[in-house]
HTML snippet that shows the backbone in 3Dmol.js (N, CA, C, O; Angstrom):
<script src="https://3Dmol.org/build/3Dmol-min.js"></script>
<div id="view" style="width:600px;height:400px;position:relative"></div>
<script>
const pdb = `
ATOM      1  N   UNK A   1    -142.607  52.421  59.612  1.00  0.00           N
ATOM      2  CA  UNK A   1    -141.859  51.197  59.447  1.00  0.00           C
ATOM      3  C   UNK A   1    -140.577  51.527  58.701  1.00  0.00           C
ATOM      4  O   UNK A   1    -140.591  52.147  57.638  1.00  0.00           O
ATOM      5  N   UNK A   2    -139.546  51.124  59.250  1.00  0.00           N
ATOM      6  CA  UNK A   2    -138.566  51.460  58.621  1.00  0.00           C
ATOM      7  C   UNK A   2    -138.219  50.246  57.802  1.00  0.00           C
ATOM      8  O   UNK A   2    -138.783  49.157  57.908  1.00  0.00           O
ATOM      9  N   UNK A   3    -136.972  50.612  56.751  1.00  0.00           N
ATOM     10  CA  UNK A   3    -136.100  49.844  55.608  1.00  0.00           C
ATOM     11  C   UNK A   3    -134.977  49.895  55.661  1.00  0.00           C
ATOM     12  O   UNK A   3    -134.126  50.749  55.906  1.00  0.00           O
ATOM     13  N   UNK A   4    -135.019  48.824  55.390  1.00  0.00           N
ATOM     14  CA  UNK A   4    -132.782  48.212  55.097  1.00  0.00           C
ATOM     15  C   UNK A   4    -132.368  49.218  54.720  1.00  0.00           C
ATOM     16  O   UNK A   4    -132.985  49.723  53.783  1.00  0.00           O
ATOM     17  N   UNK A   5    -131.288  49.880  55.205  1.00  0.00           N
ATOM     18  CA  UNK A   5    -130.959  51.092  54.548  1.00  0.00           C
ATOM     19  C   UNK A   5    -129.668  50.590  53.184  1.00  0.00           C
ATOM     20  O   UNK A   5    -129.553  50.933  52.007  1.00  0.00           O
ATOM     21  N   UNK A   6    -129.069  49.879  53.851  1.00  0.00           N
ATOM     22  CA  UNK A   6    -128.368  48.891  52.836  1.00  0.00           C
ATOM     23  C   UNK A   6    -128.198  47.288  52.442  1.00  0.00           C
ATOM     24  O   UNK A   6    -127.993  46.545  53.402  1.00  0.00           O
ATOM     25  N   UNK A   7    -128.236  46.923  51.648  1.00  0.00           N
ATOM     26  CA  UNK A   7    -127.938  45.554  51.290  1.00  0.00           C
ATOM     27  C   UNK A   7    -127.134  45.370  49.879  1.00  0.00           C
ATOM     28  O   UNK A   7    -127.074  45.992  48.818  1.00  0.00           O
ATOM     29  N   UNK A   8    -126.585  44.266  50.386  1.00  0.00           N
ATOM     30  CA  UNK A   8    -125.323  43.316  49.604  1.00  0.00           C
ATOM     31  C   UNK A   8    -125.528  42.679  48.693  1.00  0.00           C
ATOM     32  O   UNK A   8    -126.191  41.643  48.639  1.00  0.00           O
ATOM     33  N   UNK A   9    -124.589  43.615  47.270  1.00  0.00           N
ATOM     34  CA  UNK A   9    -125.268  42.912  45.909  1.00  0.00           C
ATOM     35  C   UNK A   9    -123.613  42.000  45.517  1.00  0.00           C
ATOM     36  O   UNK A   9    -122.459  42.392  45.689  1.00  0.00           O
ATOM     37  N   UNK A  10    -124.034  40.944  45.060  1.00  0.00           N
ATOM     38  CA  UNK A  10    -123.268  39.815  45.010  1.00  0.00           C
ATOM     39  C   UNK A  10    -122.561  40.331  43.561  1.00  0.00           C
ATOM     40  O   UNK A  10    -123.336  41.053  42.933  1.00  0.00           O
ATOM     41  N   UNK A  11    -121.414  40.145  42.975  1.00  0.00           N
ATOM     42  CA  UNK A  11    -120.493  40.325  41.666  1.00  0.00           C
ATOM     43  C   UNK A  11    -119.745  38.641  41.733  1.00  0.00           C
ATOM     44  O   UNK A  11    -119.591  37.780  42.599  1.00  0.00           O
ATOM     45  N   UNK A  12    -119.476  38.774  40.532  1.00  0.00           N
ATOM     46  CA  UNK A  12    -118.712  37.629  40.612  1.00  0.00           C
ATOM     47  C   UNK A  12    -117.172  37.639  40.997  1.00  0.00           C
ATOM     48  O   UNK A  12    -116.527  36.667  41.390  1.00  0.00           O
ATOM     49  N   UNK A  13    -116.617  39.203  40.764  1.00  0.00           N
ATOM     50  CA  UNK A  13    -115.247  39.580  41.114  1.00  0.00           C
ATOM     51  C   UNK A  13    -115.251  39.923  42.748  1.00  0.00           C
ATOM     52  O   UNK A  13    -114.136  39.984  43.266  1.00  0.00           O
ATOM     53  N   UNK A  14    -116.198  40.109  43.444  1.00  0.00           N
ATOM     54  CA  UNK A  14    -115.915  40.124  45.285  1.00  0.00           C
ATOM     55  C   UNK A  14    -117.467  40.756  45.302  1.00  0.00           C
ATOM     56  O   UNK A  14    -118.440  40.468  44.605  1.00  0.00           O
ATOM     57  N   UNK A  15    -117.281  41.874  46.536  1.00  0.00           N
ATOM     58  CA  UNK A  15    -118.409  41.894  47.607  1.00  0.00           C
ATOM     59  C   UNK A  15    -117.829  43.450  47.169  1.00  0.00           C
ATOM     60  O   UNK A  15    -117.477  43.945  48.240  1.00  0.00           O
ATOM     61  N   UNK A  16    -117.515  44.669  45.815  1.00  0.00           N
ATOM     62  CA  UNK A  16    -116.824  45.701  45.493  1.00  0.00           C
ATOM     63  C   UNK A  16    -118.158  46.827  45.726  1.00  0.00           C
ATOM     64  O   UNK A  16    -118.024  48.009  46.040  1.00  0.00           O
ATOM     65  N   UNK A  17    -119.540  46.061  45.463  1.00  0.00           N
ATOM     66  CA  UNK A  17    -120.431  47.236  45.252  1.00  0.00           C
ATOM     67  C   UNK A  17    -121.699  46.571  46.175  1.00  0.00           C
ATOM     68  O   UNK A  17    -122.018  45.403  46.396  1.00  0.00           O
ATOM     69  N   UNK A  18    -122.230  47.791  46.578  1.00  0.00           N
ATOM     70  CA  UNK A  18    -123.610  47.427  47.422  1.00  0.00           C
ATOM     71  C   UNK A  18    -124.606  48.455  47.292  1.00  0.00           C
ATOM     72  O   UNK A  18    -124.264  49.631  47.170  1.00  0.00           O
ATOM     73  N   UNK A  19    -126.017  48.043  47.312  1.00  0.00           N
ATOM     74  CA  UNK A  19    -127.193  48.658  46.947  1.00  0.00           C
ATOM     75  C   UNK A  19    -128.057  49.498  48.067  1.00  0.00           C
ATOM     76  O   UNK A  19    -128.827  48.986  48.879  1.00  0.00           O
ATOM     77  N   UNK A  20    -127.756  50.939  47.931  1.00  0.00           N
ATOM     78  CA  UNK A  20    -128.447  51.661  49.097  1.00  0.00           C
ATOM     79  C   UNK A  20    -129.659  51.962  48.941  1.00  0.00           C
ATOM     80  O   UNK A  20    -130.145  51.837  47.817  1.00  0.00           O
ATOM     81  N   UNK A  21    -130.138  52.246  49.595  1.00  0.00           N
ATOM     82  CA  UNK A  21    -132.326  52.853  49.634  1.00  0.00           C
ATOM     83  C   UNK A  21    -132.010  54.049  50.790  1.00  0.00           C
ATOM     84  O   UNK A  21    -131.481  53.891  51.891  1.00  0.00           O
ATOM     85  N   UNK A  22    -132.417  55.065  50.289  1.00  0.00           N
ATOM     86  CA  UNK A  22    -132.085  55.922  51.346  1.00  0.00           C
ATOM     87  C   UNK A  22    -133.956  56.827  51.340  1.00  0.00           C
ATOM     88  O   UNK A  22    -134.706  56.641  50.381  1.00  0.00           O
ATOM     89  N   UNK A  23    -134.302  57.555  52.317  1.00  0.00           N
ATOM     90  CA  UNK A  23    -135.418  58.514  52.284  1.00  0.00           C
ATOM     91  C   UNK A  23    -134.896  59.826  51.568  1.00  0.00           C
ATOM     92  O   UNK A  23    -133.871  60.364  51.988  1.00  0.00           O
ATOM     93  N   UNK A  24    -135.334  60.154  50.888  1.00  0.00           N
ATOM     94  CA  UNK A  24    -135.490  61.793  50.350  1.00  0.00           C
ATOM     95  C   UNK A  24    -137.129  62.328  50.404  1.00  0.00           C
ATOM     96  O   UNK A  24    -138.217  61.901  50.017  1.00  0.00           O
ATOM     97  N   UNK A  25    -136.590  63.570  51.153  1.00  0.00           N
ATOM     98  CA  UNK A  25    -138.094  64.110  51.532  1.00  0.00           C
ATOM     99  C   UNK A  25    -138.593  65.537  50.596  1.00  0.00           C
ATOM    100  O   UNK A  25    -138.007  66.585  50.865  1.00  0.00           O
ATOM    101  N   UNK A  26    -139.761  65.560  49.418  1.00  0.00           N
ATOM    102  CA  UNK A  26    -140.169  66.223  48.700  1.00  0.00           C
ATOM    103  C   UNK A  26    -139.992  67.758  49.084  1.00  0.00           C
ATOM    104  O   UNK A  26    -140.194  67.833  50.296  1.00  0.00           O
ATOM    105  N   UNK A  27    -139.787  68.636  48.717  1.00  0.00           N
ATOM    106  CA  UNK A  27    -139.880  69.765  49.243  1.00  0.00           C
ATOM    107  C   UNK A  27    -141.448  70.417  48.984  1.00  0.00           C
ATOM    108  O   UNK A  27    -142.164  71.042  49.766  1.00  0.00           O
ATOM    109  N   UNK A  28    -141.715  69.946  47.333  1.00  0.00           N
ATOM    110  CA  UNK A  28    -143.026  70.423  46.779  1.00  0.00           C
ATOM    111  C   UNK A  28    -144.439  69.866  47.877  1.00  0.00           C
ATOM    112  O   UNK A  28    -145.327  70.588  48.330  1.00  0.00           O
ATOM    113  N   UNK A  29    -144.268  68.455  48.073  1.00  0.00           N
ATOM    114  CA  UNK A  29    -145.088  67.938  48.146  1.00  0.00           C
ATOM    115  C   UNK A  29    -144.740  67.611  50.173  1.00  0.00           C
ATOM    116  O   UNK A  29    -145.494  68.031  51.052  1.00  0.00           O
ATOM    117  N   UNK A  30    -143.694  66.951  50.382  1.00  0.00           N
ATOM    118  CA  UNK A  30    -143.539  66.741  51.655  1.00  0.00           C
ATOM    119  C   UNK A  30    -143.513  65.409  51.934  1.00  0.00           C
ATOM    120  O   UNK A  30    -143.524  65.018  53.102  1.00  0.00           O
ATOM    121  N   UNK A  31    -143.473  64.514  50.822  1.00  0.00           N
ATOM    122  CA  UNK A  31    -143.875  63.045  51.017  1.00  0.00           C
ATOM    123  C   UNK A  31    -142.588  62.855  50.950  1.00  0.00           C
ATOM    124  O   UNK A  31    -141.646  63.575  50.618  1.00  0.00           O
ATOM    125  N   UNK A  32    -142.739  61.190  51.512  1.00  0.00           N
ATOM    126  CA  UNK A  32    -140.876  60.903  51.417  1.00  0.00           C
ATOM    127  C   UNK A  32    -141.027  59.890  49.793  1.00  0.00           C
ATOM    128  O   UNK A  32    -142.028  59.362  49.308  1.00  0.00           O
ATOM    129  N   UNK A  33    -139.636  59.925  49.304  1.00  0.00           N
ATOM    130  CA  UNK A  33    -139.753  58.966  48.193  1.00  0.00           C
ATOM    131  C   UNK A  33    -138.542  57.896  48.448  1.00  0.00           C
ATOM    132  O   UNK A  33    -138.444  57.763  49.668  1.00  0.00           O
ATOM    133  N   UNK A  34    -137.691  57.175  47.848  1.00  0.00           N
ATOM    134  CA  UNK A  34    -137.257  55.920  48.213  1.00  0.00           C
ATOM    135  C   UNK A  34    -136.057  56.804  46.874  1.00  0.00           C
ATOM    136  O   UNK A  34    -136.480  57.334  45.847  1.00  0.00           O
ATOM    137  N   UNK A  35    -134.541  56.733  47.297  1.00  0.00           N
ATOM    138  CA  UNK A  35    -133.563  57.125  45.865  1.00  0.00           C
ATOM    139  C   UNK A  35    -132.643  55.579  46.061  1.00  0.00           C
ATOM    140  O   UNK A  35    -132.311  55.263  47.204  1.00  0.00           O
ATOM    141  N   UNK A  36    -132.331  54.818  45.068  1.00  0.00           N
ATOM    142  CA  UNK A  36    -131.994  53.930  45.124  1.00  0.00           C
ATOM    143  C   UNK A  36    -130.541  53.802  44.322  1.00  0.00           C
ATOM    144  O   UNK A  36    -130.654  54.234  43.175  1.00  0.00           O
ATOM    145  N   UNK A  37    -129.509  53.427  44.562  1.00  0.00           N
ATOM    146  CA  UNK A  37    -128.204  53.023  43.469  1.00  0.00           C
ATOM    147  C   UNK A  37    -127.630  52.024  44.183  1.00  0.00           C
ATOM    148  O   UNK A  37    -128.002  51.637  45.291  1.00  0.00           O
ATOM    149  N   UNK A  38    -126.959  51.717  43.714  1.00  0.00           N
ATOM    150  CA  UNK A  38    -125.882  50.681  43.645  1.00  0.00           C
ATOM    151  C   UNK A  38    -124.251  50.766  42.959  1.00  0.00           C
ATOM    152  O   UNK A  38    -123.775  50.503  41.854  1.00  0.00           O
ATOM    153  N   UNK A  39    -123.639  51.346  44.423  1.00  0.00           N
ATOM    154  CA  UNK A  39    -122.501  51.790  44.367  1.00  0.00           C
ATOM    155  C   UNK A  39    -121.551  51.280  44.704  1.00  0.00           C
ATOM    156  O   UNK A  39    -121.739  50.169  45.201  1.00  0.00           O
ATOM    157  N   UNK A  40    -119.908  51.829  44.621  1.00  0.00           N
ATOM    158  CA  UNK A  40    -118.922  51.321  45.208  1.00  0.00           C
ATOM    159  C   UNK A  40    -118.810  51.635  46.681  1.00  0.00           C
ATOM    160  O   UNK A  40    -118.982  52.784  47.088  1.00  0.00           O
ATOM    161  N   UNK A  41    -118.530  50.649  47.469  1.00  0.00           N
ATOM    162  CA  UNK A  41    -118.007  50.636  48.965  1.00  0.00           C
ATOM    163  C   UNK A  41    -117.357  51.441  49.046  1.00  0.00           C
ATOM    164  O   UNK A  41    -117.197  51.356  50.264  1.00  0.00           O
ATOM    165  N   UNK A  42    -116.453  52.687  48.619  1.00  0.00           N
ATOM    166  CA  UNK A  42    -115.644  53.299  49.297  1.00  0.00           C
ATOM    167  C   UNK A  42    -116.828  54.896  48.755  1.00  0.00           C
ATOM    168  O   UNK A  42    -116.601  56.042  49.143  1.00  0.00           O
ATOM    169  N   UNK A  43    -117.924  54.531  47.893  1.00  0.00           N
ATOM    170  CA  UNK A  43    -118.513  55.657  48.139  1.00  0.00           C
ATOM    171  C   UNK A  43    -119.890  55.730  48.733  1.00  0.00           C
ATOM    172  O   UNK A  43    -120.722  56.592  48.452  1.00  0.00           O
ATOM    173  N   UNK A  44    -120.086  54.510  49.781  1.00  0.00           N
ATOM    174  CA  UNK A  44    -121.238  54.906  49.989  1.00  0.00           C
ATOM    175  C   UNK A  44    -121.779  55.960  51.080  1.00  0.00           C
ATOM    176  O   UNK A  44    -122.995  56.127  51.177  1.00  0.00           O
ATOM    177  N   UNK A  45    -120.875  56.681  51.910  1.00  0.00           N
ATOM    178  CA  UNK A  45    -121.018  57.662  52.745  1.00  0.00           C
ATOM    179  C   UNK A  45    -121.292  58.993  51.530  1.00  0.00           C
ATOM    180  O   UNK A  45    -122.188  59.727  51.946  1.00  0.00           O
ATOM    181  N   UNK A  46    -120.858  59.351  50.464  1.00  0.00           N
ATOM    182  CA  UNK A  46    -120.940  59.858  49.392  1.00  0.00           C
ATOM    183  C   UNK A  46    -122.236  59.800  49.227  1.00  0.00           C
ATOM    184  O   UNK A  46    -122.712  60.888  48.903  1.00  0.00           O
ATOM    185  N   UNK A  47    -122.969  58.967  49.325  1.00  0.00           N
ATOM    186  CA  UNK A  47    -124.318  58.415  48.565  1.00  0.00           C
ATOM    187  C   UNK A  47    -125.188  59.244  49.382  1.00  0.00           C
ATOM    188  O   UNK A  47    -125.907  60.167  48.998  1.00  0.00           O
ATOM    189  N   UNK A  48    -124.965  58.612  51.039  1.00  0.00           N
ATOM    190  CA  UNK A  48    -125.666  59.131  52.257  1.00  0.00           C
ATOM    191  C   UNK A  48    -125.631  60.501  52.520  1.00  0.00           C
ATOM    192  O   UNK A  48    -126.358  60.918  53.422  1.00  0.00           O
ATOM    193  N   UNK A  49    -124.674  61.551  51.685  1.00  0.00           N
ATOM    194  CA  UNK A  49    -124.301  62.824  52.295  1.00  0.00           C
ATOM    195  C   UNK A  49    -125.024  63.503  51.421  1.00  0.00           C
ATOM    196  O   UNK A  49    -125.638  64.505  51.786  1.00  0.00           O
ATOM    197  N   UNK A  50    -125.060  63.071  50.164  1.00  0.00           N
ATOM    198  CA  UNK A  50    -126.213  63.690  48.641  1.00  0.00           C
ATOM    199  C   UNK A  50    -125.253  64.479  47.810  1.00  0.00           C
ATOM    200  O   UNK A  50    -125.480  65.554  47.255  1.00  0.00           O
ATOM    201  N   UNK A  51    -123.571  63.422  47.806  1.00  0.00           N
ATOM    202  CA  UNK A  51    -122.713  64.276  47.490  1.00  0.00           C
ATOM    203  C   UNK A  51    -122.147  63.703  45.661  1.00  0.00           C
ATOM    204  O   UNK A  51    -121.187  64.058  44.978  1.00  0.00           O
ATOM    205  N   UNK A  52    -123.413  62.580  45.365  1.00  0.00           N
ATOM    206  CA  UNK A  52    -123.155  61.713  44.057  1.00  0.00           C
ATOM    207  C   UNK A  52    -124.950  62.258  43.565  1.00  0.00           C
ATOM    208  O   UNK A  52    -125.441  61.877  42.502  1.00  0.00           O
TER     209      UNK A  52
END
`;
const viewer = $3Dmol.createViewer("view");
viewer.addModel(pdb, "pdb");
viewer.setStyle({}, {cartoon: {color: "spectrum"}});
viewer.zoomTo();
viewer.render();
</script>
């Protein structure tokens, strides 16, 4: 079953930052775990690449 990979966290100054859930897969173990932030829009390809 898959998950929202992103959703829209509300500020009172605009729509500047949004909350990603991405899969990261254990190396030790092999399980997937859930990495979560809440970033700026111009970095969330940043987020997705594992470059923050």
């Amino acid at each position: 079953m898959a998950k929202k990979a992103v959703g829209k966290v509300k500020s009172g100054a605009g729509k500047t930052m949004t909350r990603c859930i991405k899969f990261v897969r254990s190396e030790k173990t092999g399980a997937y775990t859930f990495k979560e932030g809440v970033v700026l829009n111009d970095d969330i390809k940043n987020f997705f690449a594992g470059k923050q």
